[in-house]
C-alpha positions in Angstrom: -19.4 -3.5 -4.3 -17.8 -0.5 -5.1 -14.5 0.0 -3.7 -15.4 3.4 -1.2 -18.4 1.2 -0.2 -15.6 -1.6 1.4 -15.4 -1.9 5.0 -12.1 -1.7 7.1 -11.4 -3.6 10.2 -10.9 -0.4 12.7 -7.9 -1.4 15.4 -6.2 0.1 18.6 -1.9 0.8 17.8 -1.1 -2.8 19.2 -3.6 -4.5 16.6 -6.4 -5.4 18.2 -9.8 -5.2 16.4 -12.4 -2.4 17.7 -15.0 -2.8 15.4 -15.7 -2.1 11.1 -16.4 1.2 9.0 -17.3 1.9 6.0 -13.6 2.8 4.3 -14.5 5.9 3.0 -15.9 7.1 6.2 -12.9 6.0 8.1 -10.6 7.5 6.2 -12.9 11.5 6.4 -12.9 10.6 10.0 -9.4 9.3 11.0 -10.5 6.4 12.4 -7.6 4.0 12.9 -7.8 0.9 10.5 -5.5 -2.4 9.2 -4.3 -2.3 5.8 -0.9 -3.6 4.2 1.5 -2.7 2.2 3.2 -4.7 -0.8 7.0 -3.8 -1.9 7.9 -6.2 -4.9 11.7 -6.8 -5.8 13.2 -8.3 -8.7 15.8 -10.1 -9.3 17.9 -7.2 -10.0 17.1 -5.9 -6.3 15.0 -3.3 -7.8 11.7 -2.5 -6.4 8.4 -2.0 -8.1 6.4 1.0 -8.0 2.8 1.8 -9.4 1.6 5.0 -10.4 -1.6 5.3 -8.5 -4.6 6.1 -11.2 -5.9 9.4 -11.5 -9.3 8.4 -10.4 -8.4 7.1 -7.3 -10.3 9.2 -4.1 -7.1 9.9 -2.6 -3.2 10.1 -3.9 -4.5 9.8 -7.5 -1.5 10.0 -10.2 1.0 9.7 -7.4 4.1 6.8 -7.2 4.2 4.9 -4.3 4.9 0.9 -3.3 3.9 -2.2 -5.6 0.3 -2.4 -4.0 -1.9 -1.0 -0.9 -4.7 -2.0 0.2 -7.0 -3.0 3.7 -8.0 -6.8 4.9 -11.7 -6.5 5.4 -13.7 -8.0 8.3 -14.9 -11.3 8.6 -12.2 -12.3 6.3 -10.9 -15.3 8.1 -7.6 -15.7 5.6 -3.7 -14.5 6.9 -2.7 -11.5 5.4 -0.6 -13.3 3.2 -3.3 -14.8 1.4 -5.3 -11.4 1.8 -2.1 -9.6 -0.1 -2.1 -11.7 -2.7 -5.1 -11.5 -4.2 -5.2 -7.5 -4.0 -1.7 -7.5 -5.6 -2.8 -9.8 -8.6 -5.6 -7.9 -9.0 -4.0 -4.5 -9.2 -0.6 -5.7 -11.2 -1.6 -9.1 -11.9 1.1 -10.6 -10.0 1.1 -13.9 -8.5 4.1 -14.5 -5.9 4.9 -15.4 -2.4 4.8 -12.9 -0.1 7.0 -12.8 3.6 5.3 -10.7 6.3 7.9 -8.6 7.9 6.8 -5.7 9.9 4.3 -3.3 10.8 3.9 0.3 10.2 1.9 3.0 11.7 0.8 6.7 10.2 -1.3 9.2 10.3 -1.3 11.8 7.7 -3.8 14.2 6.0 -3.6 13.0 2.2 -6.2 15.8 0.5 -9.5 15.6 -0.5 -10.4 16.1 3.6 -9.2 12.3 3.8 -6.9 11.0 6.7 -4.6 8.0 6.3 -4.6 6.6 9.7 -3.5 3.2 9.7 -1.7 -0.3 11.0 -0.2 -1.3 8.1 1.5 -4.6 7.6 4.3 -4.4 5.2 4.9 -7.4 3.1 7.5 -8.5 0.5 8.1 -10.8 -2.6 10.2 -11.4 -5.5 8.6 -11.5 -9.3 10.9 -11.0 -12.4 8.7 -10.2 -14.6 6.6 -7.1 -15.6 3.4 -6.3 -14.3 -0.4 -6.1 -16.2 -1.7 -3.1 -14.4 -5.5 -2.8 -13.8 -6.6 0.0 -15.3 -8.9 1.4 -12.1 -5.5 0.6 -9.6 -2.5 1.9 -11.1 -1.9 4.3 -14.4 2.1 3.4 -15.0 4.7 1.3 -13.2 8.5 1.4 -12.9 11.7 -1.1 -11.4 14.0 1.4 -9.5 16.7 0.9 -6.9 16.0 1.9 -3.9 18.9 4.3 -3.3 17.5 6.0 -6.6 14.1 6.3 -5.4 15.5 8.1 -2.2 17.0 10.4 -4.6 13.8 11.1 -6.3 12.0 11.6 -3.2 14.7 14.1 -2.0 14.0 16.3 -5.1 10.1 15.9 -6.0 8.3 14.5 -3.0 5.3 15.9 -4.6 5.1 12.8 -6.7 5.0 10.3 -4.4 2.1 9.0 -1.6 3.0 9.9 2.5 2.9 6.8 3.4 5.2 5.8 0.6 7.5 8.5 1.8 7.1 8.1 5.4 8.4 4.1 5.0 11.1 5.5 3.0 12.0 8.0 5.7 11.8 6.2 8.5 14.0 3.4 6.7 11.4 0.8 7.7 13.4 -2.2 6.7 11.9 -3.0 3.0 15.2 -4.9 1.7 14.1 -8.1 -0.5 14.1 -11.5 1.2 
């Protein structure tokens, strides 16, 4: 199934599940949805971003957190177990990863598409370099974060709103 063919699991802003859509239509529409949010540290307290590819339908070529992506219905794992499996599959990393908050956005991000979403923001430590997929991400890179605030300041062009909105909003992102 092709990944704009996907179904999200649309939700009211305290979580509770509404009902499905198809993902693409959800995001033309703004219909409120789950998804999650992976930030990767290593041991050197730097955090790992992806370069979104450039054929993704939205944010394409952009830098944002280790991995996104939405928990689709009838999928009776935690999101833990969700999260992992999208993150190996996009950087082929396998690690733990800590639940630790929950973000919401809504933001226009081109193409006519909305990003209106619950987002769960997860976390995990993995030394080692990542084996991007191809389709996912383009490029990666280990920064600190106060250098990535930096980068932001001076060409938020390059980087994803939601990326940028966790960043702003200093959602608490620090490793475990």
């Amino acid at each position: 199934m092709s990944q704009t063919k996907k179904k999200v699991i649309l939700t009211n802003k305290n979580g509770l599940e509404i009902g499905s859509m198809e993902k693409l239509k959800a995001h033309k529409f703004g219909k409120l949805h789950k998804a999650y949010s992976i930030f990767i540290y290593n041991y050197r307290n730097e955090l790992l971003l992806q370069k979104r590819a450039n054929q993704k339908y939205h944010s394409g070529g952009l830098w944002t957190n280790t991995c996104c992506s939405h928990p689709e219905p009838n999928d009776k794992r935690n999101i833990e177990e969700i999260a992992k499996e999208r993150l190996f599959c996009e950087m082929g990393i396998f690690c733990n990863l800590k639940k630790i908050t929950k973000f919401y956005y809504n933001v226009k991000v081109g193409n006519e598409l909305i990003e209106h979403e619950l987002s769960t923001i997860l976390i995990g430590l993995y030394d080692d370099d990542p084996i991007l997929n191809p389709l996912e991400a383009s490029d990666y890179k280990w920064c600190h974060i106060n250098d990535i605030i930096l980068d932001i300041k001076k060409y938020p062009q390059k980087y994803t709103s939601w990326f940028k909105r966790i960043i702003k909003e200093e959602i608490n992102i620090q490793p475990i």
